[in-house]
C-alpha positions, 0 to 999 in steps of 0.5 A: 727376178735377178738380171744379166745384160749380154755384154756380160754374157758376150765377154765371158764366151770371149774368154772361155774360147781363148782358154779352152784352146790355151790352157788344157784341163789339169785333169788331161795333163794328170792322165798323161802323167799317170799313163807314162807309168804304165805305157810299155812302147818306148816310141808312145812314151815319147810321144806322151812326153811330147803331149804335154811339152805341147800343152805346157808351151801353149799354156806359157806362150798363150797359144793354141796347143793345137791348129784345130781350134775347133767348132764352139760347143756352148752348153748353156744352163740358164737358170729360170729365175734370170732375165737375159737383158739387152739383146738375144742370147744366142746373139750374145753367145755367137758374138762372144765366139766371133770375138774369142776366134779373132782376138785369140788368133784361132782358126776359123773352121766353120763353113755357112753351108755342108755343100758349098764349103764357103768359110764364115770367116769368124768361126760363128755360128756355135753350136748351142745346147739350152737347158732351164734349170732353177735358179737365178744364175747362167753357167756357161761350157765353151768346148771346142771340138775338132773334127778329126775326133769328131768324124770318128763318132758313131751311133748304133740303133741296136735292138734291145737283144743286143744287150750290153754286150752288144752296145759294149762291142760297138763301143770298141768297134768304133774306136778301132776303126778310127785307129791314130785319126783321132790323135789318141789318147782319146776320151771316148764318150757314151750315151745310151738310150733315149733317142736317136738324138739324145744319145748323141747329145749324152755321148757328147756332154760325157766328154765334159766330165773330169778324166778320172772321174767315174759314173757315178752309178757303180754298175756304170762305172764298171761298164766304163773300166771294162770298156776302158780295158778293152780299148786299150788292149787294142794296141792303138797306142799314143798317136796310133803309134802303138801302145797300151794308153789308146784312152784315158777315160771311157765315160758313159751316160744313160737316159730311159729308151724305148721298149723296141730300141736302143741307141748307142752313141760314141763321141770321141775326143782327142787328146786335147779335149777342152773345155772352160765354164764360167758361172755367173750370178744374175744381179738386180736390175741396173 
């Protein structure tokens, strides 16, 4: 059985908090080029062009590209031949947060408790999605979340008469309440099926796919441009500004539901929507 010490692990969390807030996906700044072609309103061709002058001067001044640093999402796919070595993983991963939080001079947006709002002061602790997979190797998502996309998600328990226009509707729906609030173009993620709560955790994992990048099941992706076009024919424009790029991608998973429901989640993430991963091997032991 191959081996990873968690000071490894807590460097490397380290790492993936201060790039996911430095450095945006070249995916994102891709889909920002490619809208600026197709974007009418002179006012959300500006603030496109303002967009990625933010993400090229973050990148270059080694800053964050926004003062919402976010909560840490940490996807962890351990592989179950590894042997986690000196201490907790989830110890290893939170002081990899605390770290990156300081030494990247992200703000600290994490309250120990949702009545009394008393800050922790380091960002910690993450949230933390665990799953085994074969293999002798630990692949590591760090995705910061702000809240200003966040609190814009919803979910839906419909009842399976509402078909796929039904789950379609409230896709849309969603995104137009939450007009400019989640600082458009967004990429909108949904999950639907499963339960109540693993919708909600497709919904969000969909966010982690490149933008551009389909499903990559045709009737799905289909789904995903039909959404897509409706979104963007709402008229929420760039910043809520108005305009025909309200989104860049609409990514949908599925996951097998119940006879008598269907979940529909929507997580919506903001134009600068980040995430870093890292991989590592486990080694023979020290």
């Amino acid at each position: 059985m191959k081996e990873i010490y968690v000071d490894e692990i807590t460097s490397a969390v380290e790492k993936l908090c201060i790039e996911s807030n430095y450095d945006l996906g070249s995916d994102i700044m891709t889909g920002f080029e490619k809208a600026l072609q197709t974007e009418r309103s002179p006012l959300g061709i500006e603030v496109m062009e303002r967009l990625i002058e933010n993400a090229q001067v973050a990148r270059q001044e080694r800053v964050p590209m926004c003062q919402d640093t976010g909560m840490a999402i940490i996807f962890v796919e351990l592989g179950q031949d590894l042997h986690v070595v000196g201490g907790a993983l989830t110890e290893a991963i939170n002081e990899g947060v605390r770290l990156g939080y300081e030494k990247g001079y992200l703000r600290k947006s994490v309250v120990s408790d949702p009545f009394e709002r008393i800050n922790t002061g380091d960002n910690t602790p993450a949230i933390i999605h665990y799953d085994i997979v074969p293999g002798d190797s630990l692949r590591l998502i760090v995705a910061p979340k702000g809240f200003g996309s966040e609190n814009m998600g919803g979910l839906k328990m419909c009842k399976p008469s509402e078909g796929l226009e039904g789950a379609m509707q409230f896709v849309v729906d969603t995104v137009d309440r939450a007009g400019g609030n989640p600082c458009p173009p967004i990429i909108v993620g949904v999950g639907v099926g499963g339960s109540m709560e693993k919708a909600t955790f497709l919904a969000k994992k969909s966010l982690l796919r490149a933008v551009g990048k389909h499903n990559p099941e045709e009737r799905l992706a289909k789904i995903e441009e039909e959404l897509l076009s409706r979104i963007n024919r709402l008229g929420i424009g760039p910043q809520g500004f108005g305009g025909v790029t309200t989104a860049l991608a609409v990514n949908v998973e599925v996951y097998p539901t119940h006879i008598a429901g269907m979940p529909v989640a929507v997580n919506i993430g903001c134009h600068a929507t980040r995430h870093k991963e890292i991989v590592i091997q486990g080694r023979n032991g020290r």
